[in-house]
C-alpha positions in Angstrom: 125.1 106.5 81.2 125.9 109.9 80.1 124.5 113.1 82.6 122.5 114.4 80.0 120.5 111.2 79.5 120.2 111.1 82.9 118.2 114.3 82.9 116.6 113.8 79.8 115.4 110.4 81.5 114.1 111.8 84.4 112.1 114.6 83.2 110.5 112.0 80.7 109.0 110.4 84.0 107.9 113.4 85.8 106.3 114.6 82.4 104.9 110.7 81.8 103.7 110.8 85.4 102.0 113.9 85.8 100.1 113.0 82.1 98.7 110.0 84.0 98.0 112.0 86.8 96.1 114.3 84.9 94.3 111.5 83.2 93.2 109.6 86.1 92.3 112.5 88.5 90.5 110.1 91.1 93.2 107.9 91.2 94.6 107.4 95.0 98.2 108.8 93.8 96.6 111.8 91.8 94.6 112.5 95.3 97.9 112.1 97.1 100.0 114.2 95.0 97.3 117.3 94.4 96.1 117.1 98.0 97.7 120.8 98.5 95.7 122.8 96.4 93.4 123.0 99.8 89.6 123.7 99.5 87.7 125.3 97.1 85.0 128.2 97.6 81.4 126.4 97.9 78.7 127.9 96.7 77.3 130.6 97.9 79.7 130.3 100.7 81.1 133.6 102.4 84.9 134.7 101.4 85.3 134.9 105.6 84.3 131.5 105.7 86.6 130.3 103.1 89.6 132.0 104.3 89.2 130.6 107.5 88.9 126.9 105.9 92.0 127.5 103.9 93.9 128.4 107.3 92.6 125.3 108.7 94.1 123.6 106.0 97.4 125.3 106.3 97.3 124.4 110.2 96.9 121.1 109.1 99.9 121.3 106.8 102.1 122.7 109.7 101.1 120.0 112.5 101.6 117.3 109.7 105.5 118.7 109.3 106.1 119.4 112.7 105.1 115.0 113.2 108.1 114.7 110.1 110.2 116.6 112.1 109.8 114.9 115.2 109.9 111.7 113.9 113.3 112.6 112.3 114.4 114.1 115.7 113.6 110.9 117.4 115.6 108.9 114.4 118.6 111.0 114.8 119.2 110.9 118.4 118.4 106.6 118.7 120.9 106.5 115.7 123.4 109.0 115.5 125.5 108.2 112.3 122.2 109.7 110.4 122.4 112.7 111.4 125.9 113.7 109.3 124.2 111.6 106.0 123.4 114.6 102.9 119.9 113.1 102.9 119.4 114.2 106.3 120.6 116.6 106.4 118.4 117.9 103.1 115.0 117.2 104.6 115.7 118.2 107.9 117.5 121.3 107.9 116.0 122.9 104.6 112.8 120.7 103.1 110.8 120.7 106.6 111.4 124.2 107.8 110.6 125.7 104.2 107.2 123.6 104.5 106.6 124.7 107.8 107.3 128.5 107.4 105.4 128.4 104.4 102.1 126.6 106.1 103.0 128.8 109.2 103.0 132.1 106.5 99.8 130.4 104.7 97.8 130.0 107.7 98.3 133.8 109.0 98.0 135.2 105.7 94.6 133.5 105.9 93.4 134.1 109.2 94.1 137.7 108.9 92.1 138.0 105.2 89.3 136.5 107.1 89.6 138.8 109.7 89.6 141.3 107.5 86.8 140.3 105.6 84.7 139.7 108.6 85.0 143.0 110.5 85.7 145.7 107.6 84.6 144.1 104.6 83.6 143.7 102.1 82.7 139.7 102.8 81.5 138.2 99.5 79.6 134.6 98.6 81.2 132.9 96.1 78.2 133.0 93.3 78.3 129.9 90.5 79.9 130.7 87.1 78.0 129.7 84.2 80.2 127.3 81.7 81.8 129.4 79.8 81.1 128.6 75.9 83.4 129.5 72.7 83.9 133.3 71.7 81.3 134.5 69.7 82.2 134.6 65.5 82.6 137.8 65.1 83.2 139.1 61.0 85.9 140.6 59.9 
């Protein structure tokens, strides 16, 4: 099969795949693959409090790569031939650190806007919006 098929193939799925993703949003895989977005604001809730939430979430991010990366660890050294695959190599080396310097950036970013927020200010509650309705007509 021709290379350009190939792509052409595969972006059909990822375009087929996040359509029925988007479609069935409280599917188990749709909850799976948008669990990252991390919490939203609550009502009325302060922007302290949500910062601090979204850290938490980050933190949770980070301990959840660091398992991945000990599991692999433990994978490499009981079977040493893995450890030279491309595949491996990939996730180990480059896919889990950029997650985990990312939650690790996340979470700080976070903790210090809360911080911030909390001790200078200014700390806002996250008011409900009204549904926004169409533009008004307006006559030319």
């Amino acid at each position: 099969m021709p290379r350009e098929v190939q792509i052409a193939l595969f972006w059909l799925v990822v375009y087929a795949g996040l359509w029925y993703l988007r479609k069935n949003p409280e599917s188990i895989a749709a909850r799976i693959a948008f669990s990252w977005h991390g919490p939203y604001p609550q009502h009325f809730e302060k922007k302290s409090s949500y910062y601090w939430r979204k850290a938490l979430f980050a933190v949770g991010w980070l301990v959840q790569l660091l398992l991945a990366a000990s599991i692999l660890a433990i994978v490499a050294w009981l079977a040493p031939g893995v450890k030279e695959s491309e595949t491996f190599l990939l996730v180990a080396t480059f896919a889990l650190t950029t997650g985990a310097g990312m939650a690790s950036l996340g979470a700080l970013l976070a903790c210090l806007t809360s911080f911030k927020a909390r001790t200078f200010g200014p700390d806002p509650e996250f008011q409900p919006q009204e549904p926004s309705h169409a533009a008004p007509h307006r006559d030319a």
